[in-house]
N, C-alpha and C positions, 0 to 999 in steps of 0.2 A: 504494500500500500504506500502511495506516496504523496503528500500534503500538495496543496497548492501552497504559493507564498502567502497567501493574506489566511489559509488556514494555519501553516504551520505559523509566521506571527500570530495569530490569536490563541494556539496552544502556547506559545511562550509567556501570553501576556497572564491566560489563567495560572501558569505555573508561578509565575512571579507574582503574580498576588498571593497564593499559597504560599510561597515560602518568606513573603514580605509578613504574613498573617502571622509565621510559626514565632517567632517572636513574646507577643504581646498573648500570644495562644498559653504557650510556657507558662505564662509569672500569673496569666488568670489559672490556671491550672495547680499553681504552687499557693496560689493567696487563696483558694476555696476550696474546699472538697465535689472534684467532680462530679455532678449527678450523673449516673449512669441507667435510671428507669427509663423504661420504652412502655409506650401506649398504642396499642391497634383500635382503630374501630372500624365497623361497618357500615357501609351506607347502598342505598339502590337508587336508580330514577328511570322513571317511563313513562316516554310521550307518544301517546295514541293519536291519531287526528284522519281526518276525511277532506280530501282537499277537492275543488271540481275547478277545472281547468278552460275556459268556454270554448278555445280550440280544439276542445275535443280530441288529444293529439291519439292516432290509431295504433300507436302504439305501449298507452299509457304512460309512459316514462314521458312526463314534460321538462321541457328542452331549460337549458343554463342557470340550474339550483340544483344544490344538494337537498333542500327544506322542503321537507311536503312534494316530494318527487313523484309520485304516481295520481293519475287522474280516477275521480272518480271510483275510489277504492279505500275503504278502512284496513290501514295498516298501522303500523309502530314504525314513527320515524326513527327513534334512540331512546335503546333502553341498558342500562350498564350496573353492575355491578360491582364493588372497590373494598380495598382494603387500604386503609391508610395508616402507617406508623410512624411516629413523632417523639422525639426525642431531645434532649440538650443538645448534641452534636451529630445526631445520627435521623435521617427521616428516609421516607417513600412512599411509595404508593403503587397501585397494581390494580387496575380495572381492564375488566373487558366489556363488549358491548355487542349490540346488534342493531339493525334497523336498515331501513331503506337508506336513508342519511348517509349512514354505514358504506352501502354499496355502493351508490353514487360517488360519494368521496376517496375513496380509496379502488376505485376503476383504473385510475392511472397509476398504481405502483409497478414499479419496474419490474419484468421478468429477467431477471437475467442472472444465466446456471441453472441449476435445477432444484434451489432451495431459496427461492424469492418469489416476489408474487403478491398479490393481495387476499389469496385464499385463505392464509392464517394470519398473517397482518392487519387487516381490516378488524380483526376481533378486536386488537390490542390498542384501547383507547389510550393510555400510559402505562409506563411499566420504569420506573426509575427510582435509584437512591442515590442518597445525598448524603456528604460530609461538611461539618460545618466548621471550618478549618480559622475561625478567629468570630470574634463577637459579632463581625459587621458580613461575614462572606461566606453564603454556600458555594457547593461546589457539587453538582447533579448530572448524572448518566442515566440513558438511556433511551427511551420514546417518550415524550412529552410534548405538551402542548406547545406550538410556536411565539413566539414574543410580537408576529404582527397581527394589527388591526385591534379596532376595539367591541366587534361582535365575539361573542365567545360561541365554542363549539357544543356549550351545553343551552340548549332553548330557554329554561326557564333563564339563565343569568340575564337574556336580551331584551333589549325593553321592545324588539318588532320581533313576532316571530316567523316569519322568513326573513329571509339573508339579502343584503345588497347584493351586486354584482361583483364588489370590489373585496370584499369578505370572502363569498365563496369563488372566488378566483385570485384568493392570495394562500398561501398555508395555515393548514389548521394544525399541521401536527408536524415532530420533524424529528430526527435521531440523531445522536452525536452526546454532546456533554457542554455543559454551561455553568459560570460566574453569576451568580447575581451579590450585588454589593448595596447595602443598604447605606447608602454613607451619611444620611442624617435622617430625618424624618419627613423631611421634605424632599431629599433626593433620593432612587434609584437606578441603578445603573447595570443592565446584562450584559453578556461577551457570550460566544456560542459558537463552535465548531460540529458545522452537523452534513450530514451525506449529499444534502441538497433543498432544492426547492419541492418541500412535501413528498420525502421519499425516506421510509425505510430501509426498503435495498438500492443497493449502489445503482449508477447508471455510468460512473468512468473513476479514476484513479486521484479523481483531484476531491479534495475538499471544500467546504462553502462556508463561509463567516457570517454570522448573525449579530445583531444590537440591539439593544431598546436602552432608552433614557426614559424617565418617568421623573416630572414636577409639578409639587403641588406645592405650590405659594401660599394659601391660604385654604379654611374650609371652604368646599364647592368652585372651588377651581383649580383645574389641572389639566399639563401638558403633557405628552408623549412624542418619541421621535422613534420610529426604528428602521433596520435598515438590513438588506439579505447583499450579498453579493457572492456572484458564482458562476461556474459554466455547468451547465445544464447536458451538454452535448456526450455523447460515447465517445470514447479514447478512439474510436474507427471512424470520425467525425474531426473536422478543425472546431480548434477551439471559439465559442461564443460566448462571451461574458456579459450576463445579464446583474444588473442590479435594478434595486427597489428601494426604494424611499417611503414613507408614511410620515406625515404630523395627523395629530387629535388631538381637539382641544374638547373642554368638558365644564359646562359651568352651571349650576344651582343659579336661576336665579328668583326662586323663593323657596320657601318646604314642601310648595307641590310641582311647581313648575323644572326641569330640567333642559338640558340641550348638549348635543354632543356634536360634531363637525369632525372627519375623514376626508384628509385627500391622499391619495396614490400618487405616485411618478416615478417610472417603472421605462429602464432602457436595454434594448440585447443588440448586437452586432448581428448585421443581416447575413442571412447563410452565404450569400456570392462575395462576402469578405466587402461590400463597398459600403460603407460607413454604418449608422448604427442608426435605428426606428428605438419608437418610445411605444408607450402606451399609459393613459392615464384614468381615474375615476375620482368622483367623490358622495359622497354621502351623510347628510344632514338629518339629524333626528331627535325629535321632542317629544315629551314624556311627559303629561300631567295627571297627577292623583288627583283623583276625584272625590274617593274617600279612602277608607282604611283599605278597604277590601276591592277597591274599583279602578283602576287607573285606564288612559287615553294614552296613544302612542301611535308613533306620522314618520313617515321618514320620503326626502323626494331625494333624488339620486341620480348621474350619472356614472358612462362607461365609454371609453373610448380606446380597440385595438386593431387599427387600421392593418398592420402587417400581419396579426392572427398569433401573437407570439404568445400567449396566455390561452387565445378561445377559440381553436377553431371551430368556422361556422360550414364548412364543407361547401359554399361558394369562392366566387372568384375574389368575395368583398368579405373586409371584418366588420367586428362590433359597432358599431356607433350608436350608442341606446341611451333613452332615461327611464325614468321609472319615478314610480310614488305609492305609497300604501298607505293603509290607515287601520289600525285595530282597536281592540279592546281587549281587558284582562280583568278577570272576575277570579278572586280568590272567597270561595265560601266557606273555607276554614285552612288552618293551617298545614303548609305540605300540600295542598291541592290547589293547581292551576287550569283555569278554565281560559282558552284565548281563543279569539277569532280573529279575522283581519282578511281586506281586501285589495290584490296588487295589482298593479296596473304596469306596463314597460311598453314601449315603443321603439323601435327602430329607425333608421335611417333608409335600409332597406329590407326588405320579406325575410325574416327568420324564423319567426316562430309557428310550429304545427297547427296549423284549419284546416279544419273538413269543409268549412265553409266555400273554401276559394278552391278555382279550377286548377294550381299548382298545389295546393296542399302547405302553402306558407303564406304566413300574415307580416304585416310590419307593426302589427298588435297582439298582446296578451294579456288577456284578462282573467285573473283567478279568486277565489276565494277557499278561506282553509278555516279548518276547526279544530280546537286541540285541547284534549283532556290530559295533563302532567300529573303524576307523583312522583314525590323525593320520598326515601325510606328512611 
């Protein structure tokens, strides 16, 4: 196996934080008596729902989401099962999962050799331990969640429940080993050395560097910055270095009101080696409680991948899309999520599956989803 430069620097930077850490690890080590208890516990969640798609697409899988993927069918998007253990210097965790969510997202894991694949991968929502090598720095192996965007890959944490464009076409998961550095309470800071863009097994001999900054100035407002860089491409391919970029900002601005803001900007080197195409999105979303048990949530959203480097559309033409949704969430007691919501996207040109039209594609998609959640 052999490092890229920006991955082997980022294995030297975690290393040097760890041994910059052993230090001040020591003399707390020598002035307290180290606790050494460890805590497991359990937990579950499962999201049921019925989505109906009005493109009617004829082969029920509707086209560019991993959320509420099948038309006109009750299924289980994500439902997982964890075991979490926590310690003073020692933590993990270990869930597997299932769901349509599931199989949509993890469609594109690499086969290559005879032991890769998404057959047994797609099970394995995390699987990672951690050492906690100074008061202020983990230090975590394994499959874990990725450090971009600010939808998360469990529905209940989202405040819309489908996904932008720019979510479900950035990584939700990723493998390798990471720093995260708490340096005050206002700052965080990750490093991350992992196989690639949302891939478990390999796709070439090089390594990919990941970042996130996290700032919160004050209660009810905070910044994020992260950032992937890598070649994507097989070692039987020239190389193409694709990097990403994200800002989120996030601000309170009452005890019911919320707002969050995503932008994307996302560049790879074109396959004929002549200069480099981008691809960009963003995504805007408010969040008002209504009561305890009631809350409002809106998101309008664009996407834009003219060269296809993220989405291919199986035309001669890429993305150029917006969109807008609008939902509701009704919690009738604790641990139980009831959501519905309605999405609306549009194109630039004919993407999306109609039974309607004499080609069998719209430059319209209209859906609506329903979704019964429990956590264990």
């Amino acid at each position: 196996m052999t490092l890229s430069p920006l991955g082997a620097l980022a294995v030297r930077a975690i290393v040097a934080i760890s041994l910059f850490s052993l230090p001040s690890m020591a003399g707390a080590q020598a002035a307290t008596t180290v606790d050494t208890s460890l805590h497991v516990t359990f937990s579950g969640f499962v999201d049921g729902y019925f989505a109906y798609d009005f493109g009617r697409p004829r082969a029920i899988d509707r086209a560019f989401t991993t959320q509420a993927v099948r038309h006109d069918e009750f299924n289980v998007n994500l439902a997982y099962v964890d075991a979490t253990l926590t310690g003073a210097r020692v933590r993990g965790r270990i869930a597997a999962q299932f769901g349509t969510a599931v199989q949509a997202n993890y469609a594109a894991e690499p086969r290559v050799g005879n032991f890769s694949g998404p057959d047994v991968s797609r099970y394995i929502q995390e699987a990672t331990a951690g050492y906690k090598v100074s008061s202020a720095v983990w230090v975590d192996a394994g499959v874990f969640f990725s450090p971009f965007g600010s939808e998360n890959w469990i529905s209940r944490d989202n405040w819309t429940y489908t996904r932008s464009l720019i979510a479900d076409n950035s990584p939700y998961y990723e493998a390798g080993v990471k720093a995260t550095w708490t340096i005050d309470p206002k700052w965080t800071a990750q490093l991350h050395v992992i196989n690639g863009w949302q891939n478990i097994s390999e796709t070439n001999s090089s390594k990919a560097l990941g970042a996130r900054v996290d700032y919160a100035p004050r209660d009810g407002l905070s910044f994020a910055y992260d950032l992937f860089v890598g070649n994507e491409q097989p070692d039987s391919m020239p190389s193409r270095l694709r990097t990403f970029n994200e800002l989120i900002v996030g601000a309170s601005l009452s005890s019911r009101l919320q707002l969050r803001g995503t932008l994307d900007i996302g560049t790879q080197e074109h396959a004929d080696g002549k200069g480099t195409g981008s691809w960009n999105g963003y995504a805007i979303v408010a969040r008002y409680q209504l009561s305890q048990r009631v809350a409002l949530a809106g998101r309008v959203e664009g996407y834009s991948d003219p060269d296809q480097f993220i989405i291919s559309t199986g035309e001669s033409y890429g993305v150029e899309a917006t969109g807008a949704s609008l939902g509701i969430d009704v919690a009738p007691m604790p641990k139980l999520l009831w959501r519905s919501e309605v999405k609306w996207l549009g194109a630039r040109n004919p993407l999306f599956p109609d039974q309607a039209t004499d080609s069998g594609i719209s430059r319209h998609d209209v859906a609506i989803v329903s979704s019964l959640a429990l956590t264990l």
